[in-house]
C-alpha positions in Angstrom: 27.3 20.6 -8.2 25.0 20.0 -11.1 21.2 20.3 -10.6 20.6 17.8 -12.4 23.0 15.1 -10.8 21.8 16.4 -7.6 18.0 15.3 -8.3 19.5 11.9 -10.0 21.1 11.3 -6.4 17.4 12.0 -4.6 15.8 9.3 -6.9 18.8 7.3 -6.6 17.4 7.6 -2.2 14.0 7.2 -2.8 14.5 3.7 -4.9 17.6 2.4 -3.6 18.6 1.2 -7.0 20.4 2.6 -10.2 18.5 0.7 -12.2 14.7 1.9 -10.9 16.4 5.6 -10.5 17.4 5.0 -14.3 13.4 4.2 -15.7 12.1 6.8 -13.8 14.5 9.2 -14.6 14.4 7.6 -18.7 17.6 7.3 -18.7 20.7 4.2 -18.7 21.8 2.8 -15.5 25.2 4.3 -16.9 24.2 7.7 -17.0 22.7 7.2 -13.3 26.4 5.8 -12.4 28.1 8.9 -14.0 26.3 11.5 -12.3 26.8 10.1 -9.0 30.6 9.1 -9.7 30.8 13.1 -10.5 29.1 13.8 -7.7 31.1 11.8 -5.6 34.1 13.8 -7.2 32.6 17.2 -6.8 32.3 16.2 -2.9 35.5 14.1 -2.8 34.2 11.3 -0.6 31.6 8.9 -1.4 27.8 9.5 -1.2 26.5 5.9 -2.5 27.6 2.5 -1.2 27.1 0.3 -3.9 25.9 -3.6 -3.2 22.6 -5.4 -3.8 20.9 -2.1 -2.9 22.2 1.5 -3.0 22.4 3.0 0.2 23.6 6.6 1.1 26.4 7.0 3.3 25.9 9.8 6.3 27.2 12.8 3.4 25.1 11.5 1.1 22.3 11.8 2.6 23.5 15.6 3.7 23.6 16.1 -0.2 20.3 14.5 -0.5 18.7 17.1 1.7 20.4 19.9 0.1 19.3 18.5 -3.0 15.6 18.6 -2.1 15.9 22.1 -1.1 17.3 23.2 -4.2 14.6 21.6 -6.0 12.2 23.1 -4.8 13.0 26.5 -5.0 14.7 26.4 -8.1 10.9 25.1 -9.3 9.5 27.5 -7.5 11.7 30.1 -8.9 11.2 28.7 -12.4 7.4 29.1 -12.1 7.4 32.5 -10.9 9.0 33.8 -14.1 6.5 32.0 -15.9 8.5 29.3 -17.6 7.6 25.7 -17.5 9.3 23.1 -14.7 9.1 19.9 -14.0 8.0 20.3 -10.4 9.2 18.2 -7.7 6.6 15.9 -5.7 6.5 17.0 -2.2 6.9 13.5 -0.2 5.3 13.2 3.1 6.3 10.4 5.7 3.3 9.6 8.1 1.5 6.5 9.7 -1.3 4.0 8.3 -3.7 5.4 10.5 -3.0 9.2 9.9 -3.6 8.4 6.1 -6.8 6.1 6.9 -8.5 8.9 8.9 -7.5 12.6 8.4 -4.8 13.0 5.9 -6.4 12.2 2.1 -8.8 15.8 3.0 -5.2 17.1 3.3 -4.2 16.1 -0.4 -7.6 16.9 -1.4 -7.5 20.7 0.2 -4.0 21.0 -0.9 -4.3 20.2 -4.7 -7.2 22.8 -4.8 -4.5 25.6 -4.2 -1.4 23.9 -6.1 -0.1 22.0 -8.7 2.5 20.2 -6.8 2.3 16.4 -6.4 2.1 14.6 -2.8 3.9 11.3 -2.1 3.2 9.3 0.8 5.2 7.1 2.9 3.6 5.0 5.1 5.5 3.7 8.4 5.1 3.3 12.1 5.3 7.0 13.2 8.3 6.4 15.4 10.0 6.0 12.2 8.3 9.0 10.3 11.6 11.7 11.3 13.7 9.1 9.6 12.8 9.8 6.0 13.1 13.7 6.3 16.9 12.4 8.9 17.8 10.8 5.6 15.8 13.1 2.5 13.8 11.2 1.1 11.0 12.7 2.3 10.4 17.0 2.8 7.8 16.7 5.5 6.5 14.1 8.2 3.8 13.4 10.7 5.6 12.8 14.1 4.7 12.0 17.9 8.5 14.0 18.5 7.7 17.1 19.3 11.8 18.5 18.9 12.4 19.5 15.1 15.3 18.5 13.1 18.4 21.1 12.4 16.6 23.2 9.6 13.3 22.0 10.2 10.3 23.3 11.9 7.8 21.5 14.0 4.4 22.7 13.8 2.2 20.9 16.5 -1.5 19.6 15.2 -3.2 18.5 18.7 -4.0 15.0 20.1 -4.8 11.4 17.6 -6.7 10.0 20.1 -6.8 5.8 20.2 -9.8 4.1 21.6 -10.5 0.4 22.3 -13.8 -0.5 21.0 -16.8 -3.3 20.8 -19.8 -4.5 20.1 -21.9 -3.8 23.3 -22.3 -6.7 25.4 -18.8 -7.9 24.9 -16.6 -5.6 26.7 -16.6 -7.9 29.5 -15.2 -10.6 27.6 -12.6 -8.4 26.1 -12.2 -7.3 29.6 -11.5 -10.7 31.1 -9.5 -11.9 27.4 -11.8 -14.0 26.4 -12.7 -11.9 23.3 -10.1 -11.7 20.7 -8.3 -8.5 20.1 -7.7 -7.2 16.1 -4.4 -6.2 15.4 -2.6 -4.3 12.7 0.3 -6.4 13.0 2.1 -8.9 15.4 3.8 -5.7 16.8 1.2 -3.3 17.7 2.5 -1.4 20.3 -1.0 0.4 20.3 -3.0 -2.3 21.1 -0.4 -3.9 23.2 -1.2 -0.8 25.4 -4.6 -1.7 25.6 -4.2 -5.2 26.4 -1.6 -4.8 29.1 -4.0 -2.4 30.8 -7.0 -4.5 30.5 -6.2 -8.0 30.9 -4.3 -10.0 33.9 -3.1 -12.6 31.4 -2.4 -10.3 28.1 -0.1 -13.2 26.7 -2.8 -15.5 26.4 -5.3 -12.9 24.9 -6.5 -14.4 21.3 -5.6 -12.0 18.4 -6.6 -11.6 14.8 -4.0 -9.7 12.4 -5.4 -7.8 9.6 -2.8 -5.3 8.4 -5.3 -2.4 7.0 -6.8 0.4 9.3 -9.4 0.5 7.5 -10.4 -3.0 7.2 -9.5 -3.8 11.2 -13.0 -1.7 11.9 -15.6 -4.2 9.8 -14.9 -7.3 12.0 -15.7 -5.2 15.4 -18.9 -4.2 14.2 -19.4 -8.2 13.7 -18.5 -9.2 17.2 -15.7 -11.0 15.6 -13.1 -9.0 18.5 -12.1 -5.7 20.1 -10.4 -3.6 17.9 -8.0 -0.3 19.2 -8.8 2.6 16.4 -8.3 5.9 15.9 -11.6 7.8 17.5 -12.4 10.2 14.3 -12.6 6.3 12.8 -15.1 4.9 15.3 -16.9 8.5 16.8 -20.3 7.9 14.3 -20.5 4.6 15.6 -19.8 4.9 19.2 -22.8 8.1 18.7 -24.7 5.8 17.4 -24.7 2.8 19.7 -22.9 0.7 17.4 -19.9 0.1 19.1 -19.0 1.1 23.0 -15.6 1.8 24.5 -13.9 -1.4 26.2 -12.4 0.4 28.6 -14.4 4.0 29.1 -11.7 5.4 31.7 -8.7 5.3 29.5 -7.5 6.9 25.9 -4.3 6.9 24.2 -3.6 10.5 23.7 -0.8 10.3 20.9 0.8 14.1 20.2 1.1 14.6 16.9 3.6 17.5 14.5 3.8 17.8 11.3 7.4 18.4 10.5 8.9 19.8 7.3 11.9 21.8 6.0 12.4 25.4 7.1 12.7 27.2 3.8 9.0 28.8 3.0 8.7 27.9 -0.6 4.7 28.7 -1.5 4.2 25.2 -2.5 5.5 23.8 1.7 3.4 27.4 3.2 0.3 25.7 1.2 0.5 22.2 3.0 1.5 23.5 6.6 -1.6 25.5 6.1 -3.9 22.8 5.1 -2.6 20.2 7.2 -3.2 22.4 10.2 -6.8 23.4 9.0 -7.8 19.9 7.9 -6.8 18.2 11.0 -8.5 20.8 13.4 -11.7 20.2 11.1 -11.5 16.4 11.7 -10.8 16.3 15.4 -14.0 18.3 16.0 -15.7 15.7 13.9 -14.9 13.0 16.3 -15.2 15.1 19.4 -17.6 12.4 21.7 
């Protein structure tokens, strides 16, 4: 199989289209269809199903993951002779909240050591293990603690969730008369919290705003209780600003960051600063 029809079928994953795999590869929509359609040859079965969007059938998505391995240490190799390669993005799957609290240090850290390029995927983190399940992504951050078949599993700590207020309403969040500030209309995090602290948590008023950052700003107005992650809300609750609506009870949400098992330089670079990073930030937020 050709390196280079092996990479077309990874963008071909990542956009779900011949036509976007074909402007970011500059190349036709033809020349995307060839290389798969020899592809497809080379593995005698087929890898894309074609309809309104291109989807990878179970083998393709084997390939895909193949595919990404080879990348990345042909770059690698490529670089260690000292010759120029276009090198691959590595493409990280995590949750909003991970990204809106601990993980742009990571990038940050990262990129001070390497030149590689990180993609994010934002998703609920049930769903994180699916991108690297399917390759289009090389790494993930997970609540599952069991790796995938040639991956490895390297376990961060505890994302601690806290429900939070401005003081003097807890009791009304308490009883539900205060409404509750939700990422979405499916927030199995905050539905959590409200099944634990309110008799009637189907009539408890709600407020959707679907940015973890943004979902803080209306708590510290009294505009409702908001469930966020505690290395978001530690400074304030120190400060007085906020207090817990429910002091007994945390959601302790394990957390792994997940990625292929090959040990290119470029993958040894973000295990190690994604487990440094996040050690830093948890003590942060230690109350």
């Amino acid at each position: 199989m050709d390196l280079r029809d092996l990479r077309t079928l990874l963008v071909v994953s990542e956009t779900a289209s011949f036509e976007a795999a074909a402007k970011r590869l500059n190349v036709t929509s033809s020349a995307v269809a060839q290389r798969i359609s020899r592809l497809e040859r080379d593995a005698g079965q087929t890898l894309v199903v074609r309809s309104r969007g291109c989807e990878l059938t179970e083998t393709g998505r084997s390939i895909a993951r193949l595919a990404r391995n080879i990348s990345v240490l042909y770059d690698e190799a490529i670089a260690d002779m000292g010759l120029s390669a276009d090198r691959q993005p590595i493409t990280v799957a995590l949750n909003f909240a991970s990204l809106a609290t601990w993980f742009i240090p990571v990038i940050t850290e990262f990129s001070h050591h390497a030149r590689t390029e990180i993609r994010c995927l934002c998703t609920d983190e049930r769903h994180a293990l699916d991108f690297v399940r399917s390759g289009s992504a090389q790494a993930a951050i997970s609540p599952e603690a069991k790796a995938l078949p040639s991956c490895l599993a390297m376990e961060l700590g505890k994302f601690v969730y806290v429900a939070v207020c401005m003081p003097g309403l807890a009791q009304q969040a308490r009883s539900g008369q205060l409404p509750s500030i939700r990422f979405s209309p499916v927030d199995t995090t905050t539905d959590l919290f409200v099944h634990r602290l309110c008799h009637a948590p189907e009539a408890v008023p709600w407020h959707c705003i679907p940015s973890v950052k943004d979902m803080l700003a209306p708590a510290l107005t009294g505009v409702g209780w908001v469930v966020l992650p505690l290395q978001m809300v530690a400074e304030h609750l120190r400060a007085g600003e906020l207090v817990e609506v429910d002091p007994q009870f945390r959601f302790e949400m394990p957390l792994f960051f997940h990625t292929y098992f090959h040990k290119t330089k470029q993958l040894e670079l973000l295990r190690q600063s994604v487990k440094s990073v996040y050690a830093k930030e948890a003590a942060k937020a230690a109350v």
